[in-house]
N, C-alpha and C positions, 0 to 999 in steps of 0.2 A: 600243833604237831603235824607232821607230815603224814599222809598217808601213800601206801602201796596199796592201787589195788587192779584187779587181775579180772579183764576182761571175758563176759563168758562165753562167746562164740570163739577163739581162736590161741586161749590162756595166754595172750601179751601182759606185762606185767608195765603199768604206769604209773608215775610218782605224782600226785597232787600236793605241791609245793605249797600250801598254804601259808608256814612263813616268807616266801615271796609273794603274796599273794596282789594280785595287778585287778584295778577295777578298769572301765572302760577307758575313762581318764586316762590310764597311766601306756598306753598304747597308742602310738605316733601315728599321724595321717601320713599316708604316703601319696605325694604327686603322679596322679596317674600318666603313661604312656602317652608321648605326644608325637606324632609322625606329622614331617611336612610334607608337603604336593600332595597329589591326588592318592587320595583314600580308594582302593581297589575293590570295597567291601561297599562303597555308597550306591544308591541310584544314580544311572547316567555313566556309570564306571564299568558294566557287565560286561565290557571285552576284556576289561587288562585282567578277569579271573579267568579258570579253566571253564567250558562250557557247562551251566546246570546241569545236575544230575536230575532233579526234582524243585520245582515252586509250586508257594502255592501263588496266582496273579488274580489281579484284575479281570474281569472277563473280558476277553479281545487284548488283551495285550497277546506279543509272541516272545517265545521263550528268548531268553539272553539279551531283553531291553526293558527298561523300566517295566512297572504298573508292576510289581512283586512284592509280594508282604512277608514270608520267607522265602529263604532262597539255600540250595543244597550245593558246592562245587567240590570237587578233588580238590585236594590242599596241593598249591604248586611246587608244594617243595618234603614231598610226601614223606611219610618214617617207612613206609611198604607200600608195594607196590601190584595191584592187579594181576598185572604182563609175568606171564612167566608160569612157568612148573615148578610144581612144590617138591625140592630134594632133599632128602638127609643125608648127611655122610659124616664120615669121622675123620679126626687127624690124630692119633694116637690115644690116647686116654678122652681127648676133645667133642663131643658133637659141636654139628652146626646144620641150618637147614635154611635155602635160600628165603627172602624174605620177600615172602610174596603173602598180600594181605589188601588192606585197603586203608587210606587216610583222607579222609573228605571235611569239609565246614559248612557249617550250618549258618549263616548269616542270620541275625532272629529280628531283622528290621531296617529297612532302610534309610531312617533317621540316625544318622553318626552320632546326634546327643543323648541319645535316648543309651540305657541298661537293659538289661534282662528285669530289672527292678523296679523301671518307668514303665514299663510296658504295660496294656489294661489284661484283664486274665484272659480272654480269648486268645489274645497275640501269644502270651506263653504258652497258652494252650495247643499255640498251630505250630511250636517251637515246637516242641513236646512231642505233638503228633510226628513232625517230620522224623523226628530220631527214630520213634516204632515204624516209622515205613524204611525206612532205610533197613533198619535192623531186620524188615523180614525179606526184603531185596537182596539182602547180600546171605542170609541162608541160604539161597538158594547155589552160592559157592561151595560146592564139598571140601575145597581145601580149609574155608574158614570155621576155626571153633569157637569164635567168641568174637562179641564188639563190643569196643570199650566205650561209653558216651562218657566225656568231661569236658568241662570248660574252665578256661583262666582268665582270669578277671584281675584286670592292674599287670602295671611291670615285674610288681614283688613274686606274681603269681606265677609268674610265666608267659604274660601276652607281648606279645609282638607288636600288634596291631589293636587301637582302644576300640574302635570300633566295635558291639558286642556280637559275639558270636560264641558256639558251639564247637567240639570235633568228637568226631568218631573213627579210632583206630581198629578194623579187624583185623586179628590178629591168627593162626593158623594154631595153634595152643592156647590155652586156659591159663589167663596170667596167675603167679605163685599165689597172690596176696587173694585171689578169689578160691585159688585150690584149699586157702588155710579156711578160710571161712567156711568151704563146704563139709570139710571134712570137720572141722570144730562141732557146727551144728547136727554133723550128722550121728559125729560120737555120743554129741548130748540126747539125740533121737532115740538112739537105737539103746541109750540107759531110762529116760523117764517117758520115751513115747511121745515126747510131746515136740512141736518145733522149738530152738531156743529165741527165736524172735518173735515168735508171737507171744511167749512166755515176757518175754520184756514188754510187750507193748500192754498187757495185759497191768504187769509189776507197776508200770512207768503211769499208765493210765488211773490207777487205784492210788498209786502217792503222790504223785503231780508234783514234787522239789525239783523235777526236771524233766518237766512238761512246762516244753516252749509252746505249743498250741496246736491245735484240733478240728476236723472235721468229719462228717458223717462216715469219710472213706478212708483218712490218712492223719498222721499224729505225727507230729515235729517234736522231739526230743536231745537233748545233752544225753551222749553216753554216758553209763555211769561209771567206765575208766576213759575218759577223753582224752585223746594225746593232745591235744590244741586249746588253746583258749577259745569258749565259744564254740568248739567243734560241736556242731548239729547235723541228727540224722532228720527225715521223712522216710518213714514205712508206710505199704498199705494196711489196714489194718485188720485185710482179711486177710487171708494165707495166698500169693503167689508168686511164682517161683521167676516167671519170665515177665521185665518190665513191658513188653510191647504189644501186652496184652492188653496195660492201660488205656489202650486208644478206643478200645469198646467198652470201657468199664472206668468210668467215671476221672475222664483227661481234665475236664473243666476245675474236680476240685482238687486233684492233684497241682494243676497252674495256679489257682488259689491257694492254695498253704506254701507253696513253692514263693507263690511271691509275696507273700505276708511276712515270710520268716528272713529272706533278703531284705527287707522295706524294715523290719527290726532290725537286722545284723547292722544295716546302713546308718540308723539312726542310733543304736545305743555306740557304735565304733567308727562312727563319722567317714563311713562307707569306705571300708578297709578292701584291700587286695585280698580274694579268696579264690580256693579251686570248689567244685564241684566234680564229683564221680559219682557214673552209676553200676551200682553192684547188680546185676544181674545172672541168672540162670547162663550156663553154656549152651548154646544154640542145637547143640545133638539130644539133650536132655531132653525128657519131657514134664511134666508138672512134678516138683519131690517134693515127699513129704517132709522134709528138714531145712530147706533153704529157702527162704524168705527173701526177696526182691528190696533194696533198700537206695537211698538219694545218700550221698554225703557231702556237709557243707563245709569246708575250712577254712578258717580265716587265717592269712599268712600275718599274725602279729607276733612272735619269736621264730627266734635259728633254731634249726637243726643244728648240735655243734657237736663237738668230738665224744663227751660219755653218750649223748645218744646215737652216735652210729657207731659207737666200738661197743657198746653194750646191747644195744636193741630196745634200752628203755626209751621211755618219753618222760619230758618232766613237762609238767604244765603247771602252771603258776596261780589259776583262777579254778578253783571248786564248779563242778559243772551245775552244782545245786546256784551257787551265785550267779551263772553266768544265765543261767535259766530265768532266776528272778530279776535280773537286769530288763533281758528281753521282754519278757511278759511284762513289765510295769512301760515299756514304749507304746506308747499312742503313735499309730499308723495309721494311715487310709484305708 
């Protein structure tokens, strides 16, 4: 029998289609992204990008030539843009307001074979870190309210380019989909006192049907209304609000669960095209006590197709309790 059920931070209401119900199996490899000539993104290639913003090197290398193990550049073909004054105006009933912001890449290794998922946990860890230094470099922008970290993985995802990497767009507004979440949690706040994510991690942690896996600082989880198949979060599993605080508070086992739960997604879904976002606090904020700092994994294994963008629902085809027990029964490294 089908269920609706109605997610508690932001009341989306999703359909778990269990008479369609899809095991790993039943979900196609997609041929990843392949570009010829020179890769922009490898070692020995650091002119054809825009100049580093931030690396971390080798000691004695100089900036924009080899010896780099991440590397930060301006995306050259940016969504926003630094340059400029921030305006608002109207055109009849219309706002609009110039788009002045910031769009950079995070390059997370200069091996073109290697994943985010190959990687050993340090390297993701300095991946990781990079994004919180970025994140507090560009606070220091008045015009910016927010940066967004995601990454796409595969062509289905959205990449360009296979080579793996990172980006971070800021933005000068608080995107809608982070406004619904604060206000969601904060409705549930200001009724039982309590956060509504920590209240989950707390639920998720005590029944474990969808608990993908754990450690001392952070818990990988199936929502329990997932729009996606497979859609897995990581929270911390204390309370904080802004992720780039992670980099003093425990980066190594965040990169540790981070790539334990991609090294499952890879091996139970024969390493499927997926995005990654991170939900974060808005940058003028300070620590609240309702909004919870959160990673989100998805794997692009169904369309989006016409009932769900004329209705707002999501159907997903795989019980996130099944997709839970798939991953956890994979043997990783």
């Amino acid at each position: 029998m089908p269920e609706l059920r109605k997610d508690p931070v932001i009341g989306r209401w999703v359909i778990i289609a269990t008479e369609r119900g899809k095991r790993p199996s039943d979900f196609g490899k997609e041929e990843e992204p392949h570009v010829g000539g020179i890769c922009p993104f490898c070692s020995g290639h650091e002119n054809t990008t825009p100049p580093e913003i931030l690396a971390y090197r080798e000691t004695g290398t100089e900036p924009n030539t080899p010896g780099w193990r991440v590397r930060v550049v301006s995306n050259k073909f940016p969504a926003l843009r630094v340059e400029g004054d921030l305006t608002r105006t109207g055109e009849g009933i219309y706002d609009k307001m110039t788009g002045v912001g910031a769009h950079e890449v995070v390059i997370e290794t200069p091996d073109h074979t290697k994943t985010l998922a190959d990687l050993e946990v340090k390297q993701v860890a300095e991946v990781l870190s990079a994004c919180c230094e970025r994140i507090d470099d560009l606070r220091k922008d008045p015009r910016i309210q927010y940066v967004l970290v995601f990454k796409n993985h595969g062509k289905r995802a959205g990449a360009s380019l296979d080579h793996t990497h990172t980006q971070l767009i800021a933005t000068p507004i608080v995107p809608n989909l982070v406004r619904e979440e604060m206000h969601g949690s904060q409705s549930y706040f200001e009724y039982k006192e309590r956060c509504i994510f920590c209240d989950i991690i707390r639920q998720e942690l005590g029944d474990t049907r969808r608990l993908v896996a754990d450690n001392d600082e952070f818990i990988a989880i199936e929502p329990y209304a997932a729009r996606f198949p497979f859609e897995t979060w990581i929270l911390p599993k204390k309370h904080r609000t802004a992720y780039e605080k992670v980099r003093t508070e425990g980066i190594e086992l965040l990169a540790e669960i981070l790539r334990e739960t991609l090294r499952r997604i890879n091996v139970a879904l024969a390493r499927p095209p997926y995005n990654i976002v991170f939900h974060t606090g808005p940058l003028a904020t300070p620590e609240l006590e309702f909004f919870h700092w959160h990673l989100e994994i998805m794997p692009r294994l169904t369309h989006v197709a016409g009932f769900e963008r004329g209705s707002g629902f999501y159907i997903n085809p795989t019980p996130p309790e099944e997709a839970a027990a798939f991953l956890r029964a994979v043997e990783v490294d």
